[in-house]
ChimeraX commands (.cxc) that place a marker at each C-alpha (Angstrom):
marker #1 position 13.96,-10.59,-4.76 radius 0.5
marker #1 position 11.81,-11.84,-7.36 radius 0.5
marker #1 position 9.57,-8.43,-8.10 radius 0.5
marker #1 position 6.38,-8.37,-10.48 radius 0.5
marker #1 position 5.07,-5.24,-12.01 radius 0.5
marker #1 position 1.87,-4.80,-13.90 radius 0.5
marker #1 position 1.23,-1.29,-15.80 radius 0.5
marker #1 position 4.39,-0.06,-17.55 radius 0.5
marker #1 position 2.92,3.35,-18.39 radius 0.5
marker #1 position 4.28,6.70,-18.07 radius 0.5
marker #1 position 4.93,5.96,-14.58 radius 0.5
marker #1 position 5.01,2.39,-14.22 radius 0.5
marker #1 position 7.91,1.79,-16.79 radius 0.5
marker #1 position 10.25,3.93,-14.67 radius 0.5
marker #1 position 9.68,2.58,-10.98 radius 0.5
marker #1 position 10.07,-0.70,-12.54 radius 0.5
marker #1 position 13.46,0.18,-13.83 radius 0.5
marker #1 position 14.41,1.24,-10.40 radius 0.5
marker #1 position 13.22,-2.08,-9.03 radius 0.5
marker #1 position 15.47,-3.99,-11.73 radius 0.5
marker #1 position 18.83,-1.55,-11.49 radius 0.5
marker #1 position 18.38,-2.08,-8.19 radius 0.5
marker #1 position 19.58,-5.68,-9.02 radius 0.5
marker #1 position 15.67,-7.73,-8.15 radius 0.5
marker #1 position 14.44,-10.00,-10.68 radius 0.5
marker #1 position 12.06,-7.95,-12.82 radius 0.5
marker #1 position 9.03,-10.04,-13.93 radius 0.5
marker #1 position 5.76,-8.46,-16.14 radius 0.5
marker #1 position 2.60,-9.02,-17.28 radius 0.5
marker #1 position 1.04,-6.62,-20.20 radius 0.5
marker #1 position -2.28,-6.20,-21.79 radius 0.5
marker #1 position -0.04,-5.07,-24.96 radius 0.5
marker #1 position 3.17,-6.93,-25.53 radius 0.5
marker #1 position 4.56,-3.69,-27.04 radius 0.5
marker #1 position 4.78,-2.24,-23.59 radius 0.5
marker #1 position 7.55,-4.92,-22.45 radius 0.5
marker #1 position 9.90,-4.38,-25.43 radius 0.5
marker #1 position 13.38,-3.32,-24.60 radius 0.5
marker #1 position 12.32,-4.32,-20.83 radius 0.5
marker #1 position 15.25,-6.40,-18.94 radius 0.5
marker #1 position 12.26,-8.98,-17.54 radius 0.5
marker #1 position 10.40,-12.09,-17.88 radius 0.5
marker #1 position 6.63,-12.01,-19.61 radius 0.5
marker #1 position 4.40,-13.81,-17.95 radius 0.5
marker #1 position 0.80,-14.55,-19.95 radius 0.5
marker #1 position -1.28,-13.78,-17.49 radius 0.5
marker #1 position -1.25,-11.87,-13.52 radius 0.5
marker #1 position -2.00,-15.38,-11.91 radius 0.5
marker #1 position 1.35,-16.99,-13.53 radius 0.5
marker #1 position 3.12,-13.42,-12.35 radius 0.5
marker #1 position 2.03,-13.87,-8.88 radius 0.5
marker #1 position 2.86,-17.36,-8.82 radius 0.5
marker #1 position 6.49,-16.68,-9.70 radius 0.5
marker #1 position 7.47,-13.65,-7.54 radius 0.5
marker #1 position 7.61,-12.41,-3.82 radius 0.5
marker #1 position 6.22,-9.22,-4.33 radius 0.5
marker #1 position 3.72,-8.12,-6.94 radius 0.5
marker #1 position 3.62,-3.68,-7.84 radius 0.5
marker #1 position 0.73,-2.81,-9.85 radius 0.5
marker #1 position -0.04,1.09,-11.42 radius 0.5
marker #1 position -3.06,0.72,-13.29 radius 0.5
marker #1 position -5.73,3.06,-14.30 radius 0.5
marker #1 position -8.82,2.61,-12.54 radius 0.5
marker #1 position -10.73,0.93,-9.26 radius 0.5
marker #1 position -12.00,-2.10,-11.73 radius 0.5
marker #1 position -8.75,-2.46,-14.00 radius 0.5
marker #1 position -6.94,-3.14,-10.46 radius 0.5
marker #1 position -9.85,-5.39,-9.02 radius 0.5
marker #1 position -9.97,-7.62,-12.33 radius 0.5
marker #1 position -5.86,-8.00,-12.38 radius 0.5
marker #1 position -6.38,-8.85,-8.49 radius 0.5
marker #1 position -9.35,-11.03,-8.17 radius 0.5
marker #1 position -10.55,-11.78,-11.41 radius 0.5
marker #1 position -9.80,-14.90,-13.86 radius 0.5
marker #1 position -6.07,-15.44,-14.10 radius 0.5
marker #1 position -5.99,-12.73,-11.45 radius 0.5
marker #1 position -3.28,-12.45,-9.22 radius 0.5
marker #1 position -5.16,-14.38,-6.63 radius 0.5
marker #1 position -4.80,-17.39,-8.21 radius 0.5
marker #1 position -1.18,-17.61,-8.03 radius 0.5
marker #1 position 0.27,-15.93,-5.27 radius 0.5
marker #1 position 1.86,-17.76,-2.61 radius 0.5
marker #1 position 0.64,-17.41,1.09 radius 0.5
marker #1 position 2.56,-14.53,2.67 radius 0.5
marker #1 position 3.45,-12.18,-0.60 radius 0.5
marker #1 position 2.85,-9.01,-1.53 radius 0.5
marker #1 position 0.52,-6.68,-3.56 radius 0.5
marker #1 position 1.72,-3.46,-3.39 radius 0.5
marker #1 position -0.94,-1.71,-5.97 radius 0.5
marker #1 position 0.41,2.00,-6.84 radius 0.5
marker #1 position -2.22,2.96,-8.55 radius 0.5
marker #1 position -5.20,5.88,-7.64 radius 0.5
marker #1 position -8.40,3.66,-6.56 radius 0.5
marker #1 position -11.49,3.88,-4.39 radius 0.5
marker #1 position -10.64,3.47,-0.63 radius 0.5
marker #1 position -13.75,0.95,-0.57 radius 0.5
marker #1 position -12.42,-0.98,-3.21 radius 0.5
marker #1 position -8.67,-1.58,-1.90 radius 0.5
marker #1 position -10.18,-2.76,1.38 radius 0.5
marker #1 position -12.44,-5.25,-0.56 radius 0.5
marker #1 position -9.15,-6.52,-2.59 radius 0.5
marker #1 position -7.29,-6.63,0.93 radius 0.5
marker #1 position -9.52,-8.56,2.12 radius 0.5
marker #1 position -10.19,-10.80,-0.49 radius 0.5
marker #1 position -6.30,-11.92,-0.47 radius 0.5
marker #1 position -6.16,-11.44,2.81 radius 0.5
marker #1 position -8.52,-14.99,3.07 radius 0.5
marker #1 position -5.60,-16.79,0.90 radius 0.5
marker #1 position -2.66,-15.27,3.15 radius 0.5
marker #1 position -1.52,-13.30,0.97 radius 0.5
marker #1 position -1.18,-9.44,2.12 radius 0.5
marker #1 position -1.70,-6.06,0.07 radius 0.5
marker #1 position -0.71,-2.60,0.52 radius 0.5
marker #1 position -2.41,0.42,-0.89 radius 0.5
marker #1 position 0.39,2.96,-1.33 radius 0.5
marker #1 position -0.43,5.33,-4.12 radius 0.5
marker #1 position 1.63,7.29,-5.29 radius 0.5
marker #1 position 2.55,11.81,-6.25 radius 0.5
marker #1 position 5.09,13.14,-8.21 radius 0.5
marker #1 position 4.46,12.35,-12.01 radius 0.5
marker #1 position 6.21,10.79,-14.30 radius 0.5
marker #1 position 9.32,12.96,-13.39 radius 0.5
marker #1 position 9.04,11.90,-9.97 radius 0.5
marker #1 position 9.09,8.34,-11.25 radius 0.5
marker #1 position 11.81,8.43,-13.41 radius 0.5
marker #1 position 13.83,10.47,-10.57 radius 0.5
marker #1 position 12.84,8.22,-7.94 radius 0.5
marker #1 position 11.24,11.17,-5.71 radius 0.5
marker #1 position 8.12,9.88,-5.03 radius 0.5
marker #1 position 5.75,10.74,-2.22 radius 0.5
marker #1 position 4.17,7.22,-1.30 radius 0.5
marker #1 position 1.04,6.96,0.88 radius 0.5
marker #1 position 0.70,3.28,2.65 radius 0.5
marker #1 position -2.14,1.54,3.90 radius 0.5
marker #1 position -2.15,-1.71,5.45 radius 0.5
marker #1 position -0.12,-3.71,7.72 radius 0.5
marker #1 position 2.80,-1.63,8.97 radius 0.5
marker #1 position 5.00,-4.65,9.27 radius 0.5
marker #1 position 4.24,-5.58,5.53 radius 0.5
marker #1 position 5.28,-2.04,4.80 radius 0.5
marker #1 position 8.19,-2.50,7.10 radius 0.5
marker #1 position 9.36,-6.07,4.47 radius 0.5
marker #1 position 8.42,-3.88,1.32 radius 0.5
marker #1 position 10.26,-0.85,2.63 radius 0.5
marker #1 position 13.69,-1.60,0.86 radius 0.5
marker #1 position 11.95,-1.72,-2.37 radius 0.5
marker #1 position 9.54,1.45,-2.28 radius 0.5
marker #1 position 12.81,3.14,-1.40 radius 0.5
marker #1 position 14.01,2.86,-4.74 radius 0.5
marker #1 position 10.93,4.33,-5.65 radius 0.5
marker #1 position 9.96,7.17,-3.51 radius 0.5
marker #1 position 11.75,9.81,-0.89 radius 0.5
marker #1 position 8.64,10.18,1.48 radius 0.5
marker #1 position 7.05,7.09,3.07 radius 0.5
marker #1 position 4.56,7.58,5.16 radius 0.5
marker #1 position 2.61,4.35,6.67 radius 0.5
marker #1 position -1.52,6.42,6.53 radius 0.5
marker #1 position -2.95,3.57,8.40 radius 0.5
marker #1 position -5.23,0.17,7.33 radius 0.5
marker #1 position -5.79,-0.93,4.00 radius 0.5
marker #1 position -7.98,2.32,2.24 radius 0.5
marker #1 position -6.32,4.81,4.15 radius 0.5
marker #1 position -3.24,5.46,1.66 radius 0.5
marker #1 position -5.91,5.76,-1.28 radius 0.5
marker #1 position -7.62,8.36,1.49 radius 0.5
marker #1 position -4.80,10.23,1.37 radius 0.5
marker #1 position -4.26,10.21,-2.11 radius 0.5
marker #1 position -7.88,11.70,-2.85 radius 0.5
marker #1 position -6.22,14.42,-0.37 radius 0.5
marker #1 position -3.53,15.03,-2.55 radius 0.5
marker #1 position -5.77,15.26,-5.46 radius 0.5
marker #1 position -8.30,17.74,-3.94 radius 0.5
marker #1 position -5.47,20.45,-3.09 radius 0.5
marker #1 position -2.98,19.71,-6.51 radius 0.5
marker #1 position -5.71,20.02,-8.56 radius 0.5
marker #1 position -7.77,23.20,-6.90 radius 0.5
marker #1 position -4.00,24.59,-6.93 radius 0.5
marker #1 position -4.04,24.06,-10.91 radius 0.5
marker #1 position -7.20,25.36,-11.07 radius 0.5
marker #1 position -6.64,28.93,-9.03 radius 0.5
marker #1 position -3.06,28.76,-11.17 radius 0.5
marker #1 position -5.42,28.92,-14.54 radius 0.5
marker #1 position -8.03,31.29,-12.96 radius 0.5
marker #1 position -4.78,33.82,-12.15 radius 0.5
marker #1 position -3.43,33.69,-15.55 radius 0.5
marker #1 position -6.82,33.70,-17.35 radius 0.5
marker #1 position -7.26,37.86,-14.85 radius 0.5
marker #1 position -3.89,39.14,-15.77 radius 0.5
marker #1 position -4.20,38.24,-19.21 radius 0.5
marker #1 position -7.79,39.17,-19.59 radius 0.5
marker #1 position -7.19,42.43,-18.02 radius 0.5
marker #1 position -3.56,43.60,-20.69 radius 0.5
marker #1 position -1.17,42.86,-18.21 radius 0.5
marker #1 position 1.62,39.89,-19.12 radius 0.5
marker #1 position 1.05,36.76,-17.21 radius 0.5
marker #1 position 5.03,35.58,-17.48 radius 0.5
marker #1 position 5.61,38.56,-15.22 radius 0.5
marker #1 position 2.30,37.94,-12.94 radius 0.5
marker #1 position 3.73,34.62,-12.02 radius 0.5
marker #1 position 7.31,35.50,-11.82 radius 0.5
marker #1 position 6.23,37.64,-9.06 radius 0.5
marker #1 position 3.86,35.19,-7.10 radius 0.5
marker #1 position 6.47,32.57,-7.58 radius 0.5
marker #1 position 8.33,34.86,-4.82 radius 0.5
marker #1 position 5.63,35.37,-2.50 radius 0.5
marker #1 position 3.30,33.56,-0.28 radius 0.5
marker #1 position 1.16,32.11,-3.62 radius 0.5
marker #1 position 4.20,30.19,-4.84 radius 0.5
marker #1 position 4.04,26.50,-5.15 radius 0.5
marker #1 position 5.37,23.80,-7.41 radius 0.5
marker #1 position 1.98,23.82,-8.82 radius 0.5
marker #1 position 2.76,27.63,-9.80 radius 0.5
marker #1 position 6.11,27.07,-10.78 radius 0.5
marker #1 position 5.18,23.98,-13.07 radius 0.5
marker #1 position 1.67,24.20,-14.53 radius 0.5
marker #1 position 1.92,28.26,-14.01 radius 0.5
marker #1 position 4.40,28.09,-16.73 radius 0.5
marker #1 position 2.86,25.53,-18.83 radius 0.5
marker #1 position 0.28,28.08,-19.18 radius 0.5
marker #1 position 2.76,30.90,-19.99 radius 0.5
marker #1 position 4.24,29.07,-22.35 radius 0.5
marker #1 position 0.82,27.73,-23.80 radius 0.5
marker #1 position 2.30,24.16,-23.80 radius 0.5
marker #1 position -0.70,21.84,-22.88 radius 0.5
marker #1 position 1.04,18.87,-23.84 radius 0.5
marker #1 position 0.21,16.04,-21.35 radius 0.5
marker #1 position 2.24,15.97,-18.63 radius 0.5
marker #1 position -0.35,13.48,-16.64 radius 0.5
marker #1 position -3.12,13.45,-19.32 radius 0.5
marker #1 position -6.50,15.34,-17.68 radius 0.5
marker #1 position -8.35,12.79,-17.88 radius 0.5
marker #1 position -6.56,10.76,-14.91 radius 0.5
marker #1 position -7.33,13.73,-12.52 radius 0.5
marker #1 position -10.98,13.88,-13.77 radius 0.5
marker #1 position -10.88,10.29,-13.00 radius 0.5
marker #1 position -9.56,10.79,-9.81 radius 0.5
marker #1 position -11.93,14.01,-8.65 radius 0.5
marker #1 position -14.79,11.12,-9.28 radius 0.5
marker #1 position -12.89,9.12,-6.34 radius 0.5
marker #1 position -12.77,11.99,-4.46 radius 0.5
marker #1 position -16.51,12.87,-4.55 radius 0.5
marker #1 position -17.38,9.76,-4.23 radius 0.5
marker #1 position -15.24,9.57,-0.87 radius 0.5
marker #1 position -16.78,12.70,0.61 radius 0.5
marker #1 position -20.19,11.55,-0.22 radius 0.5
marker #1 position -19.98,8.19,1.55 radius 0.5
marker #1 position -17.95,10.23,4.73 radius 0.5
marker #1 position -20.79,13.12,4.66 radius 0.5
marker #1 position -18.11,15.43,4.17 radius 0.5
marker #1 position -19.00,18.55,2.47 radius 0.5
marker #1 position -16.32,19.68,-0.28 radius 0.5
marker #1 position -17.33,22.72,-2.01 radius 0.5
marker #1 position -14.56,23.92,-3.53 radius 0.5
marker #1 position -13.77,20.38,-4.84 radius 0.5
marker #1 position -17.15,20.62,-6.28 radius 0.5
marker #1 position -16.59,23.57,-8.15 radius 0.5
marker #1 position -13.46,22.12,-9.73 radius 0.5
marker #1 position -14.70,19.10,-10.64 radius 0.5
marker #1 position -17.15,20.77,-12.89 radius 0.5
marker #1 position -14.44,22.35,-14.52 radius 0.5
marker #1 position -12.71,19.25,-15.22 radius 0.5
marker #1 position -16.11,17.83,-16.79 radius 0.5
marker #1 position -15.96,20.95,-19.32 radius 0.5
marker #1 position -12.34,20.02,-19.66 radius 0.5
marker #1 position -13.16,16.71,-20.78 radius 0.5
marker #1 position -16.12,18.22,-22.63 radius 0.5
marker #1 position -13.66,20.02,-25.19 radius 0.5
marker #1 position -11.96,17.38,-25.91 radius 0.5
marker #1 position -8.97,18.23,-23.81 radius 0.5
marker #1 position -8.98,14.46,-21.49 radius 0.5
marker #1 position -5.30,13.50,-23.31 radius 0.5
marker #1 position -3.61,16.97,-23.22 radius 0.5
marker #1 position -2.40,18.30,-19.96 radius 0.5
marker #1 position -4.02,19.59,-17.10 radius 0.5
marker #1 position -3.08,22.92,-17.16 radius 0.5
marker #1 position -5.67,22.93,-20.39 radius 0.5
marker #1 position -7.74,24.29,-17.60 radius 0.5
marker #1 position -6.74,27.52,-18.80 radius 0.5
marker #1 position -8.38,26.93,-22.10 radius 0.5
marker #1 position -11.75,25.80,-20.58 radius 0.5
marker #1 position -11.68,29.58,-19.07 radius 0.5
marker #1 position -10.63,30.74,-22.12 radius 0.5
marker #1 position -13.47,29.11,-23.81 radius 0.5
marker #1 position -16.23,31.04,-21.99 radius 0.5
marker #1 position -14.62,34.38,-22.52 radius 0.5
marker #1 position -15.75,35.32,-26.15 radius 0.5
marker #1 position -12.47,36.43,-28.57 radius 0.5
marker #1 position -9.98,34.26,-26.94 radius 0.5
marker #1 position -9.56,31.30,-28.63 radius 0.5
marker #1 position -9.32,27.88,-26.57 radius 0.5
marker #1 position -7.56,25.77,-28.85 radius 0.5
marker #1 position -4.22,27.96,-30.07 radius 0.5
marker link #1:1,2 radius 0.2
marker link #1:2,3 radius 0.2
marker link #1:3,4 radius 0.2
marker link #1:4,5 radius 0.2
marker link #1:5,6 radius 0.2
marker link #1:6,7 radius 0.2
marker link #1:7,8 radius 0.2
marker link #1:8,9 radius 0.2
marker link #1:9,10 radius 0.2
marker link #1:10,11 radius 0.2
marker link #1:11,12 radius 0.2
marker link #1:12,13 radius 0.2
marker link #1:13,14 radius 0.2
marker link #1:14,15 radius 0.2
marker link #1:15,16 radius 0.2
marker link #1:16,17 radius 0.2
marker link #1:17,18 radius 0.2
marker link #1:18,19 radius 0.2
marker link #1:19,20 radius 0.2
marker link #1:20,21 radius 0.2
marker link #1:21,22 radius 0.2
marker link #1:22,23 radius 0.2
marker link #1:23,24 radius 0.2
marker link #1:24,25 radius 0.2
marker link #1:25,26 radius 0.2
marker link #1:26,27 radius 0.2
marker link #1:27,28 radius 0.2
marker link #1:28,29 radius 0.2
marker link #1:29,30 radius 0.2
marker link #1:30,31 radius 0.2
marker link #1:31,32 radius 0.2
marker link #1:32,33 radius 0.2
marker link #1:33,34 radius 0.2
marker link #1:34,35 radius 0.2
marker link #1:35,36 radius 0.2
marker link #1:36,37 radius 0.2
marker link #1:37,38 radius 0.2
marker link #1:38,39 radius 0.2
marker link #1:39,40 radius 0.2
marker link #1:40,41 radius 0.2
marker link #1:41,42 radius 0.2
marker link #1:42,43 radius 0.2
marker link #1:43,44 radius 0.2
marker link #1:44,45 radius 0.2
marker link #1:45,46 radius 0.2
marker link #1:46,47 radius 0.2
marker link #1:47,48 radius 0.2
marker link #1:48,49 radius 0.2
marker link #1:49,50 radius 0.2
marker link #1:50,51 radius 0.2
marker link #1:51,52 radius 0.2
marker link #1:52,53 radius 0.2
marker link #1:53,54 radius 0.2
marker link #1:54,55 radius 0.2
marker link #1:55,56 radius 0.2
marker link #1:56,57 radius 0.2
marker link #1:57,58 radius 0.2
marker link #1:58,59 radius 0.2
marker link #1:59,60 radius 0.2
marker link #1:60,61 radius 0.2
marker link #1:61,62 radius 0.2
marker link #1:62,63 radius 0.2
marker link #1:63,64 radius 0.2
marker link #1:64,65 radius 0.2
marker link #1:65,66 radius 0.2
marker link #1:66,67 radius 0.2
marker link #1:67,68 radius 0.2
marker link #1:68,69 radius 0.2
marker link #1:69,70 radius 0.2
marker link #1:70,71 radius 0.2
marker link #1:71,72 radius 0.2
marker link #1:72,73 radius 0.2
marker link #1:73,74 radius 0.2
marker link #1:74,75 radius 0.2
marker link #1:75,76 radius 0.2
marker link #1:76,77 radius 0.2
marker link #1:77,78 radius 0.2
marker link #1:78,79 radius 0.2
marker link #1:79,80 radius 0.2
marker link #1:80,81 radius 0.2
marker link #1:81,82 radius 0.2
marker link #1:82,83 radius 0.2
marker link #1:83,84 radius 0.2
marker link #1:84,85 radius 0.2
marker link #1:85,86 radius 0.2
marker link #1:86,87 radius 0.2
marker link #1:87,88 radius 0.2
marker link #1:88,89 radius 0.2
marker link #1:89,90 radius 0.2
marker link #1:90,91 radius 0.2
marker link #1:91,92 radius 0.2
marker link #1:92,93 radius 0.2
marker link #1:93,94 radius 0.2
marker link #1:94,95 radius 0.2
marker link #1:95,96 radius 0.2
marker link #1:96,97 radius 0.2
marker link #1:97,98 radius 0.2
marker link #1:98,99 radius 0.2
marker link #1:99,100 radius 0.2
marker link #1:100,101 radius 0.2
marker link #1:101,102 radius 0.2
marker link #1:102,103 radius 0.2
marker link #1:103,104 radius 0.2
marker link #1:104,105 radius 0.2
marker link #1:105,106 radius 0.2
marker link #1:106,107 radius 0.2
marker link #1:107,108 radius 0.2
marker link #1:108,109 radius 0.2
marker link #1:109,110 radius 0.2
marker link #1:110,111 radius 0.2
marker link #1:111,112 radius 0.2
marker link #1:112,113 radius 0.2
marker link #1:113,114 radius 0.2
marker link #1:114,115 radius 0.2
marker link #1:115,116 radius 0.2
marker link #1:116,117 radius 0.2
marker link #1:117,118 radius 0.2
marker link #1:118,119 radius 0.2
marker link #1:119,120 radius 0.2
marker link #1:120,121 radius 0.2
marker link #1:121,122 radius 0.2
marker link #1:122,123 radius 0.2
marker link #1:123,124 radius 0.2
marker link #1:124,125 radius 0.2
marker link #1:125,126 radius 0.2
marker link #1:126,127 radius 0.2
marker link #1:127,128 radius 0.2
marker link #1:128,129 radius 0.2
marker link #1:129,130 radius 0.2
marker link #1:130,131 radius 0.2
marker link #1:131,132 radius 0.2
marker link #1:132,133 radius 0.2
marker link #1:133,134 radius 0.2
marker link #1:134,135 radius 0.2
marker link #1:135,136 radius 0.2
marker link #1:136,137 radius 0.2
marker link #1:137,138 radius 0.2
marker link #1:138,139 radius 0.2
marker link #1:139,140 radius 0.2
marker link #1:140,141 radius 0.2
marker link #1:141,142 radius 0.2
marker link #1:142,143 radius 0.2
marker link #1:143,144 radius 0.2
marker link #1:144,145 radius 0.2
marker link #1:145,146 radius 0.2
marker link #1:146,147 radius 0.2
marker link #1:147,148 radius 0.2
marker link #1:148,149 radius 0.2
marker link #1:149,150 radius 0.2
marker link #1:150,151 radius 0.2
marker link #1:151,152 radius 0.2
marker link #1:152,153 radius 0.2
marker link #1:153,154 radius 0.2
marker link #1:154,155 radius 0.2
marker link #1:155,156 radius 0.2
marker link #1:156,157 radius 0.2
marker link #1:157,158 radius 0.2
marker link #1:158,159 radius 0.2
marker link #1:159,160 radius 0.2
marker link #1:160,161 radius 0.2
marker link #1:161,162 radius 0.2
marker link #1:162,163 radius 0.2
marker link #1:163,164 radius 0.2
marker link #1:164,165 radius 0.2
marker link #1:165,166 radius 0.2
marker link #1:166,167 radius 0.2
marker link #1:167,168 radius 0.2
marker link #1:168,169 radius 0.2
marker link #1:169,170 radius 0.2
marker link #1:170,171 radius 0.2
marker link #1:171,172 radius 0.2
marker link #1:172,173 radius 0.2
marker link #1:173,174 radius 0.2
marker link #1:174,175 radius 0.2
marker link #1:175,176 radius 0.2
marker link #1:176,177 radius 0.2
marker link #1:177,178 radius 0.2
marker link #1:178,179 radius 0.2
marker link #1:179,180 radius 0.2
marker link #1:180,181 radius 0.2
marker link #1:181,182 radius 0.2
marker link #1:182,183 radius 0.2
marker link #1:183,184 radius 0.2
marker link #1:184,185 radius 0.2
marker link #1:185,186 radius 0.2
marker link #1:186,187 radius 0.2
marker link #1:187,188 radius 0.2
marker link #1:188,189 radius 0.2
marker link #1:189,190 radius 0.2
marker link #1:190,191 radius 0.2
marker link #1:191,192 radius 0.2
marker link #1:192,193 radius 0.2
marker link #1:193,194 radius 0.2
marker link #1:194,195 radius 0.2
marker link #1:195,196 radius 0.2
marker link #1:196,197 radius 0.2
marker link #1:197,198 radius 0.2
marker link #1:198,199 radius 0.2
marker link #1:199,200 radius 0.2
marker link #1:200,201 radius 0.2
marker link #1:201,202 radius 0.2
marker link #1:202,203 radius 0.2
marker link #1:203,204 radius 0.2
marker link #1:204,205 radius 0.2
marker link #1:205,206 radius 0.2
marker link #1:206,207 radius 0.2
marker link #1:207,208 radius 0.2
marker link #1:208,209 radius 0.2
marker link #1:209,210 radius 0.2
marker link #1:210,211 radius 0.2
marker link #1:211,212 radius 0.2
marker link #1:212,213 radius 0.2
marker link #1:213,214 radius 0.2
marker link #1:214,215 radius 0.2
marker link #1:215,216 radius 0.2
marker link #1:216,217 radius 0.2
marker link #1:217,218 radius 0.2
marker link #1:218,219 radius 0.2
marker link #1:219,220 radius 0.2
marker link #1:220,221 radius 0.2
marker link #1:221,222 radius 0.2
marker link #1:222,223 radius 0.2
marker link #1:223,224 radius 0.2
marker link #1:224,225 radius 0.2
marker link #1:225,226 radius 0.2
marker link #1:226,227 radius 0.2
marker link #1:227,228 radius 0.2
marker link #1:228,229 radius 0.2
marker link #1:229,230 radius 0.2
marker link #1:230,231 radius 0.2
marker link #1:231,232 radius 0.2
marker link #1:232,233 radius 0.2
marker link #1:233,234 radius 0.2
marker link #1:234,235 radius 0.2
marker link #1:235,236 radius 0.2
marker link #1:236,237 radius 0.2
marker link #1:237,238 radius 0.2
marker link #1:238,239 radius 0.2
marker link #1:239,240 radius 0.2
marker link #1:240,241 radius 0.2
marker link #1:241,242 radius 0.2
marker link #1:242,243 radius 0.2
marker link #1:243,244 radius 0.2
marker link #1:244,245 radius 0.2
marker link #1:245,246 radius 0.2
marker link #1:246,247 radius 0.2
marker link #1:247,248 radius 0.2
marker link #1:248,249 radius 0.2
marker link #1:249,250 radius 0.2
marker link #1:250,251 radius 0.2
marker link #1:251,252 radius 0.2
marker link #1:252,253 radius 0.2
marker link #1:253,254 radius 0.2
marker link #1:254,255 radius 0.2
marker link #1:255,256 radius 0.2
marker link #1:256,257 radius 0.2
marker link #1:257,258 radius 0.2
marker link #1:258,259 radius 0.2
marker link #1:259,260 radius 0.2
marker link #1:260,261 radius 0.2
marker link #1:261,262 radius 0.2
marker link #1:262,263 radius 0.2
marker link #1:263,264 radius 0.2
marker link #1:264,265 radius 0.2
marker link #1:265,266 radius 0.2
marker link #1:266,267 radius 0.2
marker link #1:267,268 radius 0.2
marker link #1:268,269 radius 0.2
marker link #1:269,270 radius 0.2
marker link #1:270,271 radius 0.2
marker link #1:271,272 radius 0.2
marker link #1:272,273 radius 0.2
marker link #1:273,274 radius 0.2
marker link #1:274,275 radius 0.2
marker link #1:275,276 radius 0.2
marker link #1:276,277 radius 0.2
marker link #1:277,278 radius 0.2
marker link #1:278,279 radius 0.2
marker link #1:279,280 radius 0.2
marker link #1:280,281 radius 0.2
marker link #1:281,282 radius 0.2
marker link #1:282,283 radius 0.2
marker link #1:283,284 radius 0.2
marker link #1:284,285 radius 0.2
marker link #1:285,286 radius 0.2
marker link #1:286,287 radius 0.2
marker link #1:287,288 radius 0.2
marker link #1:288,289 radius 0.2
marker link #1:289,290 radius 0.2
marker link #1:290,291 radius 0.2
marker link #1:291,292 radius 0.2
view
């Protein structure tokens, strides 16, 4: 097939590589022609020309109005798709806003899936991705072969929005998990006792998780180097409380952690990893220092 991909980040570069090994016909559009060197694809100049030449269209970009402008806007993808293609958008937007793009396309023919995306960039560039679908199970049922390439769990959520619903889902419990992973290293630390051996021991027991096992020792090892920068899951906690404000849905320990986040990014920690959470605990306990 004739596959488009727009946003060749961390992420995005990988699953497009899958797409091309896979033997499709890799075509991209970048904001930065940097981000297409060493890339086996055609460069198109702009998403409507993309659209125009391919079957299928993957986006991964960063936020609700990034994804709506490269769908809808001038030159957007909408202007060149054919009748009966594909938007498959990856990336981590408002439910609202996917249904508006959906339908928006939806009056030229042309159909979209919401199917974000968990796993990282390691579950990228292993191909293990856990995608969440919404929208027409038969369109997810043509794309199918492809997200295979992509992802080991596919899991059609329901209409258009209901794939980013489940994403915020995945956010609120990852990120809560980071958070009680900090808060657990931050005690045995705090009170002499050596957090390598706190969470080798929980890693055995009913507390362990991949969250544990991963960001656990990212804080053990005091390596906040961005895995997915911070800032992307402070982005994506604002999705979430949006969500559960417009469902009535109290979330109370999501509100808790999304405050956290917002001192996060208030010290300056939005490109380091998210396991910096540790330092913003850190930082209210004088004598520990929240930068080392």
């Amino acid at each position: 097939m004739k596959v488009g991909f727009i946003g060749l980040g961390a992420m995005g570069r990988p699953m497009a590589l899958h797409l091309q090994a896979a033997g499709h016909e890799l075509h991209v559009w970048v904001r930065r022609p940097a981000s297409a060197d060493g890339l086996p694809a055609t460069v198109h100049p702009t998403p409507a020309a993309l659209g125009a030449a391919c079957e299928v269209v993957f986006t991964v970009i960063t936020s609700s109005a990034d994804v709506e402008g490269v769908a809808l806007g001038d030159n957007g993808l909408i202007h060149g798709m054919a009748p009966g293609s594909v938007l498959v958008d990856c990336s981590t937007i408002a439910p609202d806003v996917a249904r508006r793009i959906a339908g928006q396309l939806a009056e030229k023919g042309i159909h979209m899936l919401d199917a974000p995306v968990s796993g990282g960039e390691q579950g990228a560039i292993a191909a293990t991705l856990a995608i969440m679908a919404g929208g027409d199970a038969a369109v997810l049922e043509r794309v199918r072969p492809l997200l295979e390439r992509l992802g080991q769990r596919i899991v059609h959520i329901g209409p258009n929005g209901a794939g980013q619903v489940a994403k915020a889902c995945n956010q609120m419990i990852m990120v809560a998990a980071i958070e009680a992973a900090a808060e657990a290293m931050h005690l045995a630390r705090a009170a002499g006792v050596d957090p390598a051996k706190v969470k080798q021991a929980l890693a055995g027991g009913s507390a362990g998780s991949r969250v544990l096992d991963i960001m656990g020792q990212r804080m053990v090892d005091r390596d906040f180097s961005a895995g997915i920068e911070a800032r992307l899951h402070h982005k994506d906690y604002g999705l979430v409380l949006a969500a559960a404000r417009q469902s009535g849905v109290p979330v109370v320990l999501t509100a808790s952690v999304a405050q956290q986040l917002n001192a996060l990014m208030a010290l300056g920690f939005g490109k380091d990893d998210t396991s910096s959470l540790l330092r913003v605990l850190e930082a209210g306990r004088p004598g520990v220092s929240s930068i080392e």
